[in-house]
Short mmCIF file of the C-alpha atoms (twelve columns), coordinates in Angstrom:
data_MODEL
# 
_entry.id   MODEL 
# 
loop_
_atom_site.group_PDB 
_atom_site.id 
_atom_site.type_symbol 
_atom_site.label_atom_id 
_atom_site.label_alt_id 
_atom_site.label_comp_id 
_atom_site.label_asym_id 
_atom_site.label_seq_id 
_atom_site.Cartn_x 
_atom_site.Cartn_y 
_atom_site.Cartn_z 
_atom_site.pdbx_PDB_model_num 
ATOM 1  C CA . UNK A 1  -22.771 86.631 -33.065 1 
ATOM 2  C CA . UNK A 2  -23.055 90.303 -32.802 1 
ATOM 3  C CA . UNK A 3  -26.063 90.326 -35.549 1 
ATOM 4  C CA . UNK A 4  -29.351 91.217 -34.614 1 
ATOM 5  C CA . UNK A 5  -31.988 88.591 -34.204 1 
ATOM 6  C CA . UNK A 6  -34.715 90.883 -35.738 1 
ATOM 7  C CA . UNK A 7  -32.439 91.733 -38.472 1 
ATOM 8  C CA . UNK A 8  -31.629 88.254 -39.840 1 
ATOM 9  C CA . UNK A 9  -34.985 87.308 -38.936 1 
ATOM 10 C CA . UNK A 10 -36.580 90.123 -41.367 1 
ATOM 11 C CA . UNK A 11 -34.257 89.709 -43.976 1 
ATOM 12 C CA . UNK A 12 -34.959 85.489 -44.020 1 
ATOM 13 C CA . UNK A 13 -38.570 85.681 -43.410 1 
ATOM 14 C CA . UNK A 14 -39.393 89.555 -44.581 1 
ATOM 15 C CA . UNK A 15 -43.155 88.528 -45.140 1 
ATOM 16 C CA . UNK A 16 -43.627 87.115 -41.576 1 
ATOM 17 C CA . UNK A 17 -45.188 90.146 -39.951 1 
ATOM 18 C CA . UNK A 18 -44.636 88.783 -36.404 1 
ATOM 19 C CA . UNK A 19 -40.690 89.448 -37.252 1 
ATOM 20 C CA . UNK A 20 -41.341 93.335 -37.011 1 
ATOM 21 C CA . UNK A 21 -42.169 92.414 -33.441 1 
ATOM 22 C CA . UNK A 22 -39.244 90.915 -32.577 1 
ATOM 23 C CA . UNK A 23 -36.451 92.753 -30.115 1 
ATOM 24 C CA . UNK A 24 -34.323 94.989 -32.123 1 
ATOM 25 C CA . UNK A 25 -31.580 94.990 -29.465 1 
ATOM 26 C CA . UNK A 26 -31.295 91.695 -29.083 1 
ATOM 27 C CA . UNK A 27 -28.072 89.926 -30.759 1 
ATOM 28 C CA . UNK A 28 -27.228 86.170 -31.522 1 
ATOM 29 C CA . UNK A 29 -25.345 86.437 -27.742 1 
ATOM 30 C CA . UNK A 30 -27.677 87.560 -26.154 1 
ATOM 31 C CA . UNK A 31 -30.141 85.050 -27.733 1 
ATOM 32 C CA . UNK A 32 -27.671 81.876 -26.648 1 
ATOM 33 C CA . UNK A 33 -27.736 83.477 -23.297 1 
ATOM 34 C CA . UNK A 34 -31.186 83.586 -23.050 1 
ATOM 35 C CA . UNK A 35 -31.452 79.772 -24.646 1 
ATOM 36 C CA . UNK A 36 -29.350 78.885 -21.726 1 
ATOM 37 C CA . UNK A 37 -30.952 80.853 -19.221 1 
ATOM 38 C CA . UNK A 38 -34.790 80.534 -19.798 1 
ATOM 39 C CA . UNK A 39 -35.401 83.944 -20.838 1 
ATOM 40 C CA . UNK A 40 -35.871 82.924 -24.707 1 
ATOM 41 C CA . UNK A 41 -39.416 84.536 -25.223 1 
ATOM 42 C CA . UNK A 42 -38.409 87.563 -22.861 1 
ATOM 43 C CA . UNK A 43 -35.138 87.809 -25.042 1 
ATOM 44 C CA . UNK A 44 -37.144 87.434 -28.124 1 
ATOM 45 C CA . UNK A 45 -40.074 90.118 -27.521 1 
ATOM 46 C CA . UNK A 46 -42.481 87.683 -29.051 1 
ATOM 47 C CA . UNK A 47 -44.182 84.428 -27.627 1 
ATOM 48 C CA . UNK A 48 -43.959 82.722 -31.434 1 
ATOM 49 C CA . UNK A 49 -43.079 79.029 -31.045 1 
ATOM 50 C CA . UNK A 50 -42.216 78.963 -35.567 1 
ATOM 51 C CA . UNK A 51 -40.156 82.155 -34.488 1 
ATOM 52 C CA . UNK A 52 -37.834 80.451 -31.286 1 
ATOM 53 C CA . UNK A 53 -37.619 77.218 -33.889 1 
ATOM 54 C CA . UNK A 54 -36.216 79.458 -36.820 1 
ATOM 55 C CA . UNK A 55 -33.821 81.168 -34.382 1 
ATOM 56 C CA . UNK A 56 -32.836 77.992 -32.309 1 
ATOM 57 C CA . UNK A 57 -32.116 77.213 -35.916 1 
ATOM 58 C CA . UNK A 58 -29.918 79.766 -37.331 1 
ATOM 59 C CA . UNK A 59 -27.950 79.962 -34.234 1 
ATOM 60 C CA . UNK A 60 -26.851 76.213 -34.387 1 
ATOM 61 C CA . UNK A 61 -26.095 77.279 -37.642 1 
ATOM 62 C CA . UNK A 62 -23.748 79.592 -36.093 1 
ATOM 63 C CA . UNK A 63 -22.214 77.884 -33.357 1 
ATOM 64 C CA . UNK A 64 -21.389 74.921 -36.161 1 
ATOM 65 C CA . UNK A 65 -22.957 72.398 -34.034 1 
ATOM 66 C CA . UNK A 66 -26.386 70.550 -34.464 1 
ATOM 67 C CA . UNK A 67 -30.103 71.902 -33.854 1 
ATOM 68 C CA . UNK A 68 -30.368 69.401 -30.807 1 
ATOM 69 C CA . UNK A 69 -27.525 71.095 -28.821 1 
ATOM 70 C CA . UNK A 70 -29.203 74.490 -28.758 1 
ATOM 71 C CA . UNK A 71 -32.708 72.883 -27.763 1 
ATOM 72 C CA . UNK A 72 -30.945 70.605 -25.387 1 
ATOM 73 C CA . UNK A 73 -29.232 73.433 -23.282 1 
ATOM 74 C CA . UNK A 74 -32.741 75.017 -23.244 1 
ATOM 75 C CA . UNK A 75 -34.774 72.410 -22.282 1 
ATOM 76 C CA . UNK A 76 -32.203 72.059 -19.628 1 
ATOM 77 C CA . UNK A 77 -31.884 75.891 -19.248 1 
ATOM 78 C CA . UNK A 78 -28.194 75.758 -18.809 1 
ATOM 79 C CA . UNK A 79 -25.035 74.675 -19.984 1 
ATOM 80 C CA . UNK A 80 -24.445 72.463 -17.607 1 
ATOM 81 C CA . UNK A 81 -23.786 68.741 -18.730 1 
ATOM 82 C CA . UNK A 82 -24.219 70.135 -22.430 1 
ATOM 83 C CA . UNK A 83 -20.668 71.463 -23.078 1 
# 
């Protein structure tokens, strides 16, 4: 989960401008830690709710598990009760 968000996100979507907004620092961690923590925007750089869907997406993708688990644990903004 070390990848870049902004770099999978601009090689997926290279024609979505917002993308080049995106943090360049931030990694797939430090995404999941800010799903479970309520800092997904902050995290993110950008306040794009298509952007946060594609994301939440990938990185269910990652963790092997479905879409609902990673919108769960940030709806409840933590991983309590989740895993």
């Amino acid at each position: 989960m070390v990848e870049k968000i902004k770099d999978w996100y601009h090689r997926e979507f290279p024609d979505d401008e917002v993308g080049e907004k995106l943090n360049g620092e931030a990694s797939f961690t430090d995404f999941f830690v800010a799903v479970a923590t309520g800092t997904v925007y902050k995290t993110m750089g950008v306040g794009d709710s298509l952007v946060r869907e594609r994301l939440f997406e990938h990185l269910s993708e990652i963790l092997g598990k479905p879409y609902a688990y990673v919108y769960d644990i940030w709806l409840a903004g933590s991983l309590e009760g989740v895993m």
